[in-house]
C-alpha positions as CSV (number, residue, x, y, z in Angstrom):
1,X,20.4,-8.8,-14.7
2,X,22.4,-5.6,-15.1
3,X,19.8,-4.7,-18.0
4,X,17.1,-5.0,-16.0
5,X,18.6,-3.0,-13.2
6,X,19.7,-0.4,-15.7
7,X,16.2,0.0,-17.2
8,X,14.6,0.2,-13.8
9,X,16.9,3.0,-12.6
10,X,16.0,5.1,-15.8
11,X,12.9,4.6,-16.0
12,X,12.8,5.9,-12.1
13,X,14.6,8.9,-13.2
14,X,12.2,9.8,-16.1
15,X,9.6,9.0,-14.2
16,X,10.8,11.0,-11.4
17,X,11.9,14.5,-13.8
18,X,8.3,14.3,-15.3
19,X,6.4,14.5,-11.7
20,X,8.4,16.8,-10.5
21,X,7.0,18.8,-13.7
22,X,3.8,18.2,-13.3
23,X,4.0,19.3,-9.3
24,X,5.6,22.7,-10.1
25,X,3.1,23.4,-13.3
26,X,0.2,22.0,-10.7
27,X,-1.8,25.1,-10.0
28,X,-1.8,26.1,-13.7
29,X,-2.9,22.7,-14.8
30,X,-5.7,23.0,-12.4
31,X,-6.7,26.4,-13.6
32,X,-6.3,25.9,-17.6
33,X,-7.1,22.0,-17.7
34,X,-10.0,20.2,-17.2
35,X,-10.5,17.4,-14.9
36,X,-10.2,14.8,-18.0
37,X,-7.1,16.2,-18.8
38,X,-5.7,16.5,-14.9
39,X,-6.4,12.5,-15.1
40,X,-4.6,11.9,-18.1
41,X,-1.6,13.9,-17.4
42,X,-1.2,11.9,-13.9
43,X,-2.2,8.5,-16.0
44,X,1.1,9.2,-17.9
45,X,3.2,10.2,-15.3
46,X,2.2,6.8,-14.2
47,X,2.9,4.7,-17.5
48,X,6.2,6.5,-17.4
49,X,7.4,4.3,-15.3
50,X,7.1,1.5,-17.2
51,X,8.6,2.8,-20.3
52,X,10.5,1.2,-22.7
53,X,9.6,-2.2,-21.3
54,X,11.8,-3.7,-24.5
55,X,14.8,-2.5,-22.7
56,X,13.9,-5.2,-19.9
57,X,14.9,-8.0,-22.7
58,X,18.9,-8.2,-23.1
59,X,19.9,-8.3,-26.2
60,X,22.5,-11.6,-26.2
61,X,21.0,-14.2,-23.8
62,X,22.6,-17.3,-24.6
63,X,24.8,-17.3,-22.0
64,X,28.4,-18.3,-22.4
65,X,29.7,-21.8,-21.6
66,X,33.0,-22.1,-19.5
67,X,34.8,-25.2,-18.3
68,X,37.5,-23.5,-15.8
69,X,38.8,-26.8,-14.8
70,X,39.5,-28.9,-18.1
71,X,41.8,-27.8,-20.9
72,X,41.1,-27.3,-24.2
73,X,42.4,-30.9,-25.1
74,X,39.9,-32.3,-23.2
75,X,40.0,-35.6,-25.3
76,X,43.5,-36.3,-24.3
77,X,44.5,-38.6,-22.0
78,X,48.0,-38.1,-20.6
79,X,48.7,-39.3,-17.3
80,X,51.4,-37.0,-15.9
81,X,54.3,-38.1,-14.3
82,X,53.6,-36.9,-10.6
83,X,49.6,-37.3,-9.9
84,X,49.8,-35.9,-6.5
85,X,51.4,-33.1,-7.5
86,X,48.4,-32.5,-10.4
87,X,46.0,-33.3,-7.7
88,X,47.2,-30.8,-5.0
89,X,47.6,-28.2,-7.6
90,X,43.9,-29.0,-9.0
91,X,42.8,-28.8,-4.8
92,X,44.6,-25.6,-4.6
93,X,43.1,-23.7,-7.6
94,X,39.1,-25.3,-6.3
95,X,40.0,-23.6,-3.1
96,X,41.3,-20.2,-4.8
97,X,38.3,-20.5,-6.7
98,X,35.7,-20.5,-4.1
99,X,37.5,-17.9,-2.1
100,X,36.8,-15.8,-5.1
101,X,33.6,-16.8,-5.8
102,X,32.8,-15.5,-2.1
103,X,34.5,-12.5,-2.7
104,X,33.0,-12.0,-5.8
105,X,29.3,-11.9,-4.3
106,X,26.8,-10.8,-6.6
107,X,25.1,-8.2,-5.4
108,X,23.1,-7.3,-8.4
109,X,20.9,-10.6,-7.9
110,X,20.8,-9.4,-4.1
111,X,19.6,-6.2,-5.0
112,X,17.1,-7.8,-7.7
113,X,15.8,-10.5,-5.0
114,X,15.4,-7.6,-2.6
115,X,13.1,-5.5,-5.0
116,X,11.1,-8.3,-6.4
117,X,10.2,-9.7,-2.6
118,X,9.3,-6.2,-1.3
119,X,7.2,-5.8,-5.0
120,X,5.4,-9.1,-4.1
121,X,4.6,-7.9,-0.4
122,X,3.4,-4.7,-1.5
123,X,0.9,-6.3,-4.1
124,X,0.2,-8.9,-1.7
125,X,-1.0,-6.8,1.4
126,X,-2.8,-4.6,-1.0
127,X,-5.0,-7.1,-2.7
128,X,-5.1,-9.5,-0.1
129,X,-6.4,-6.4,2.9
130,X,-9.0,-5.2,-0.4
131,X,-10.5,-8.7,-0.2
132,X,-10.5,-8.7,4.0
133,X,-11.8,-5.4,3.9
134,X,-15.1,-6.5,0.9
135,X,-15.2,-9.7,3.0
136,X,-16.2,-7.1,6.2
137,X,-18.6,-5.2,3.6
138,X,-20.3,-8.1,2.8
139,X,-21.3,-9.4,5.7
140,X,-22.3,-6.2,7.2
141,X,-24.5,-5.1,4.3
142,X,-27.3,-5.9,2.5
143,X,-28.8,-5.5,-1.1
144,X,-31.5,-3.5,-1.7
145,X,-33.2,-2.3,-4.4
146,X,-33.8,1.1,-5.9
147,X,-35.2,2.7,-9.1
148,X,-33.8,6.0,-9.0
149,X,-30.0,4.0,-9.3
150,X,-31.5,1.4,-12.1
151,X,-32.5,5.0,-14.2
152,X,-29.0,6.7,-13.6
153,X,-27.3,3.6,-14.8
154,X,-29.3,3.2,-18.0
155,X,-28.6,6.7,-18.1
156,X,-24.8,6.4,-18.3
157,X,-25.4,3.6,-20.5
158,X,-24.0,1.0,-18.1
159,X,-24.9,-2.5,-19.3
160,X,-23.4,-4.5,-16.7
161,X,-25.2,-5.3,-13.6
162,X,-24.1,-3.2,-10.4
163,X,-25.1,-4.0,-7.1
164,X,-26.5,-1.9,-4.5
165,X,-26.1,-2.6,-0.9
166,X,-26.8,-0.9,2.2
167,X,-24.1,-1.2,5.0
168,X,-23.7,-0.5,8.3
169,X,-20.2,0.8,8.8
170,X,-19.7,3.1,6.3
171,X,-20.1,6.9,6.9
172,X,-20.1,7.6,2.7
173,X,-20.9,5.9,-0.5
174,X,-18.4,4.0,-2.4
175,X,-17.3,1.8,-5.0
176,X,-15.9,-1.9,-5.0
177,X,-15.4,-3.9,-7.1
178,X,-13.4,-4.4,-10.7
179,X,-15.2,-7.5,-12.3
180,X,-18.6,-7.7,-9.5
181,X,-18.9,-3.9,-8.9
182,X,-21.3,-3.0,-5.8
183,X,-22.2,0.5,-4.6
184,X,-22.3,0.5,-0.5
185,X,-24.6,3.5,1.0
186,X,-24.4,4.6,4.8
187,X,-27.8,3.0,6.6
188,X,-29.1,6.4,7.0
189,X,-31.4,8.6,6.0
190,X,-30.6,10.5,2.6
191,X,-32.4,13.4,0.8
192,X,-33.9,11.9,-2.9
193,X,-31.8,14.4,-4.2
194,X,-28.9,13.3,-2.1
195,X,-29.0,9.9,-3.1
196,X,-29.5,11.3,-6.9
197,X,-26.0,13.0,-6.4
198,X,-24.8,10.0,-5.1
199,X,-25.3,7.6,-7.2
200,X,-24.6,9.3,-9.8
201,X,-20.8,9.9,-8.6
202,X,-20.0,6.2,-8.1
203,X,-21.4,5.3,-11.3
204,X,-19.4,7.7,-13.0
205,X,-16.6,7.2,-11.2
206,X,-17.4,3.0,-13.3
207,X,-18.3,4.8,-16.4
208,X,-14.5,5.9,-15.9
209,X,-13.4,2.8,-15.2
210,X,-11.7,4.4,-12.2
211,X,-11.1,2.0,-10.4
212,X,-9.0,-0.3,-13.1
213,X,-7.2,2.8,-13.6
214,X,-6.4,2.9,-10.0
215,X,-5.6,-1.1,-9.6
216,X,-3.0,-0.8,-12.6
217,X,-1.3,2.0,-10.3
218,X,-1.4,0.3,-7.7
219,X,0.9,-2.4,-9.6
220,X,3.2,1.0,-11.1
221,X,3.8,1.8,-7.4
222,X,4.3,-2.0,-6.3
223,X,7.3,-2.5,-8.9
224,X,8.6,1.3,-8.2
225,X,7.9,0.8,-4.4
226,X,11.1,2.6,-3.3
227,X,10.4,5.7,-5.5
228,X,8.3,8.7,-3.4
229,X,7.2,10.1,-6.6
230,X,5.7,7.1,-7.4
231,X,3.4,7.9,-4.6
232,X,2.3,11.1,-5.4
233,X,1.2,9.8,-8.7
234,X,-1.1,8.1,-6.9
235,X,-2.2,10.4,-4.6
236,X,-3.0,13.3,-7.1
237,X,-4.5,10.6,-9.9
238,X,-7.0,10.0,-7.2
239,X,-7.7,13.4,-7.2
240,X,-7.8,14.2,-11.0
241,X,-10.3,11.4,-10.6
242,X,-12.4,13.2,-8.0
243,X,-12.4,16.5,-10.3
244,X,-13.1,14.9,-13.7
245,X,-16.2,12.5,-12.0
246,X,-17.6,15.9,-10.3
247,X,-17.3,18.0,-14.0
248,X,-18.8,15.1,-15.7
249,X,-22.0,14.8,-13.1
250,X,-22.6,18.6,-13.5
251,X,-22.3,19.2,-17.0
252,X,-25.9,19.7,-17.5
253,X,-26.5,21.5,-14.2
254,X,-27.5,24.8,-13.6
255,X,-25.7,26.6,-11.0
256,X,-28.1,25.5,-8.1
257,X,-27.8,22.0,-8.7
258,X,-23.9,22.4,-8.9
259,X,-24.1,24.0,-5.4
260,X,-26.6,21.2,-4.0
261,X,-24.3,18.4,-5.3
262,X,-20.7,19.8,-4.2
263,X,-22.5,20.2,-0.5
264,X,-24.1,16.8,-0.8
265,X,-20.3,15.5,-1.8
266,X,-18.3,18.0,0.5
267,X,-20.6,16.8,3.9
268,X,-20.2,13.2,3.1
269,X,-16.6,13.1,2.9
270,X,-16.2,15.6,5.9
271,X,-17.7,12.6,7.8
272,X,-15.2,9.8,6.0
């Protein structure tokens, strides 16, 4: 118990020194790295906090076997001479006993049972409002059908099968899904280019595997719940994410079509 409470508080502070780095070098990783290298920087801020997970093992535990009430003659049967006497003294020292025991609370398995409920919670309401919230998509959305998307993802070499649906409540394009991925697109009108830039930054956002990137922070910042830094790993992954999807989608484009596609990007989040 005390190992594991031990390893979490140092991998917090490690964790902790090395995003607090990584925030104060920020603008000159942004100017000299590229968005691949933003991402993994923030990916091992992340894993940070999980390492060494060895320490988590004690090394003795086979616990040790006490018998506070029997002597080490245990096989001997002596009746003593006053057995009221031995039984209010035996009464007495159950009763000092508890009192410690009660005194003695152990706070280190309240502290534990604290953290691991509150961990639980936060993966709970995470997953289970994901699922409420593709539940919504779902029903409010349809699949349709496109070859412009079927090229892009052959493309991006992206064997398995991605669904495209059009939804109704949804202002800009997105991407669900880990194991049953589906692109949602607003019911509006979009440009053929637009829908070229589109598409092709939600499947390479899959091509990254993104969003399994994002899931296993997601579990980082459920066990580190109580850390804030935790949370800005998070928060600026997502947006080494954002940079290293955009660079990968206009690597081939001439200065035009890297103007078209930031607009086409930039005016559907402005309406997010």
């Amino acid at each position: 118990m005390t190992d594991i409470l031990r390893t979490l508080l140092f991998l917090n502070i490690q964790g902790s020194v090395l995003v607090i780095l990584l925030l104060l070098l920020k603008r000159v990783i942004q100017k000299s790295f590229s968005g691949r290298a933003q991402r993994r920087l923030w990916l091992l801020a992340a894993v940070v906090f999980l390492l060494p997970v060895w320490n988590l093992v004690p090394e003795n535990t086979a616990p040790n076997i006490i018998l506070p009430y029997y002597s080490e003659n245990i096989f001997t049967y002596e009746t003593p001479g006053n057995t009221a006497a031995v039984w209010e003294t035996q009464d007495e020292k159950l009763v000092a006993d508890m009192d410690a025991s009660v005194e003695n609370i152990d706070y280190r398995l309240i502290v534990l049972s604290v953290w691991g409920a509150v961990a639980g919670l936060f993966l709970l309401f995470n997953i289970g409002g994901y699922a409420i919230f593709l539940i919504k998509k779902r029903r409010k959305s349809e699949n349709i059908t496109d070859d412009k998307f079927s090229a892009i993802l052959q493309s991006l070499d992206i064997k398995i099968k991605i669904r495209l649906r059009q939804c109704d409540d949804v202002d800009s394009p997105m991407l669900t899904g880990v194991f049953y991925p589906v692109v949602y697109i607003p019911r509006k009108s979009l440009t053929e280019n637009e829908l070229t830039h589109v598409y092709s930054h939600e499947l390479t956002h899959y091509k990254h595997k993104d969003l399994l990137i994002k899931w296993f922070v997601c579990v980082i910042n459920a066990i580190n719940w109580f850390n804030p830094f935790v949370y800005l790993v998070m928060k600026n992954l997502n947006e080494a994410c954002e940079i290293y999807c955009d660079e990968a989608v206009t690597k081939n484009m001439d200065d035009e079509g890297k103007k078209q596609y930031m607009n086409t990007i930039l005016n559907l989040v402005a309406k997010k």
